[in-house]
N, C-alpha and C positions, 0 to 999 in steps of 0.2 A: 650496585654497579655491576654490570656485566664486561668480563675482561673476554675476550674474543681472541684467540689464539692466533698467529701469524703465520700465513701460511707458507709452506715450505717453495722454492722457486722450484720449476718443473726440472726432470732428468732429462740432459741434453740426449739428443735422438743417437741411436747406433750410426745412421747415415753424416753425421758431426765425426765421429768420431770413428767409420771408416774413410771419411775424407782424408783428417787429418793422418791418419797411420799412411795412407796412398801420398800424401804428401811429405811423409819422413819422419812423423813426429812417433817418437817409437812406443810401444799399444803401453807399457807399463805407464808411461808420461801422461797421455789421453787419459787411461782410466784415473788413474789420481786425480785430473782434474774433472775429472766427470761426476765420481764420487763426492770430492770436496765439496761441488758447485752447488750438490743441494740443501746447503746452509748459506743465509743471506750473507754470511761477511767475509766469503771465497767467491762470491761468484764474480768475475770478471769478463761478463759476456752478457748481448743483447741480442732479443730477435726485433728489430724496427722496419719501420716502413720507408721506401725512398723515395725524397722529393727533390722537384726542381729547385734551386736556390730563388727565394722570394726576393731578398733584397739584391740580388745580381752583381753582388760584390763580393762573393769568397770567392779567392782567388782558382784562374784553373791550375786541373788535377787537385784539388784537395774537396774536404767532407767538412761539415759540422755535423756532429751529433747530438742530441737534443739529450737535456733532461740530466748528463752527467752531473754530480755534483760532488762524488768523493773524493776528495785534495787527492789522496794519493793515485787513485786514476788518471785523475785530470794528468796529473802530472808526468805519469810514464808514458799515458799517452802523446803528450805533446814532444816526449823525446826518442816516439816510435811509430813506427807504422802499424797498423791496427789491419787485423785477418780481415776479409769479409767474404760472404760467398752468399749465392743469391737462394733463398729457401723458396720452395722443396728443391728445385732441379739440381742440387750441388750435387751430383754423380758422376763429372768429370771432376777433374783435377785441375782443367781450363779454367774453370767456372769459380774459381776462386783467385783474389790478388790480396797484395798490399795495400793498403793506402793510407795516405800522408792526414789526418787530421785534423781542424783548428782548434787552436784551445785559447785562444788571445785574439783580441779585435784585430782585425787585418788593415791593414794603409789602406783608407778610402773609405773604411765604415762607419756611420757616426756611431758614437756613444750610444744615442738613443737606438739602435739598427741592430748593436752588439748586445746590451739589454736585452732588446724583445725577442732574440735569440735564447739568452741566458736564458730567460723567464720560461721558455716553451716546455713540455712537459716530454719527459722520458719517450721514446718510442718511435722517431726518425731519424734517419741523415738526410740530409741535406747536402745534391749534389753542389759542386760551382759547373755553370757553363763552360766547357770547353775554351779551347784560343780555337779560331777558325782555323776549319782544315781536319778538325783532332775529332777522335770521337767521345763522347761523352764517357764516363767513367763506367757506368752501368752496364752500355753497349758490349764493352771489352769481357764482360761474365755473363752475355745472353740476357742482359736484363735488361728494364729500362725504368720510366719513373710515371708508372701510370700506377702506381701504389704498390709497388713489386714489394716483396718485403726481403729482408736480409738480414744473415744474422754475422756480426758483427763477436771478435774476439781480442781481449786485450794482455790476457794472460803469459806473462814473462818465460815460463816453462813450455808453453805452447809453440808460441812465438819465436823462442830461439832454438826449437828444435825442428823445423819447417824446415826444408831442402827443395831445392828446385824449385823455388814457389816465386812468379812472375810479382811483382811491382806495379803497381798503375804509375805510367812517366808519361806526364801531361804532354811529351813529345810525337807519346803513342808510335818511339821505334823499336821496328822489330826485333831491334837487335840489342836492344834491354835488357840488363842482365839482368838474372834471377839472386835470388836470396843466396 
């Protein structure tokens, strides 16, 4: 029997982690989780790809994320907004928001809808369409969902040390507070 050793998850980029410092998160905080992150059972961050919502039923302004499956993610996720910012171009500060998550079948979606969701593999979001009038979530950090990819952060340390840092509000006003 041949055991094949597990490979270590990659060291997030300098450019992650002079965003985050440009965003407030102070450099001692960053490097800790940067360090941490390269053993599999710290890491609370994805780089995925964005798609348009297939069943056209997540509600607007929010995201599915494909492929979570660890209870305690799932679960701080659903009672937080999760970083994202659009890879490679994240060198503003602009270029990154908030955004609201689904982690529970939404009013409207059947069972079998929410499933084929659950079942998808690791490595997308999943925009919802806008309300008319609004622009798409992507739009708002220079992106869009022609396979743009994005890395995605869920980390409690990270996340509550962010300052300044704009929200996606499905109302798309300008005058939306920040973090």
């Amino acid at each position: 029997m041949v055991v094949q050793k597990k490979e270590k998850p990659r060291k997030l980029t300098d450019m992650i982690e002079r965003l985050w410092i440009g965003l407030g998160v102070p450099k001692g905080i960053a490097r800790n989780y940067i360090n941490r992150s390269i053993h599999w059972g710290n890491v609370n961050h994805a780089y995925v790809r964005g798609i348009a919502d297939p069943t056209g039923k997540l509600p607007p302004g929010h995201a599915y994320v494909t492929g979570i499956k660890n209870q305690d993610s799932r679960d701080f996720i659903e009672k937080n907004q999760i970083f994202m910012t659009r890879i490679p171009s994240a060198v503003k500060c602009s270029q990154a928001t908030m955004l609201k998550v689904i982690t529970k079948k939404p009013d409207g979606m059947t069972d079998s809808e929410f499933e084929w969701l659950e079942n998808l593999p690791m490595g997308a979001i999943i925009f919802a369409f806008p309300s008319d009038g609004k622009l798409p979530i992507p739009e708002t950090i220079s992106g869009d969902l022609d396979g743009d990819r994005y890395f995605l952060c869920w980390n409690k340390d990270i996340l509550g040390s962010l300052k300044n840092m704009k929200r996606y509000v499905e109302v798309n006003d300008p005058e939306a507070k920040s973090v």
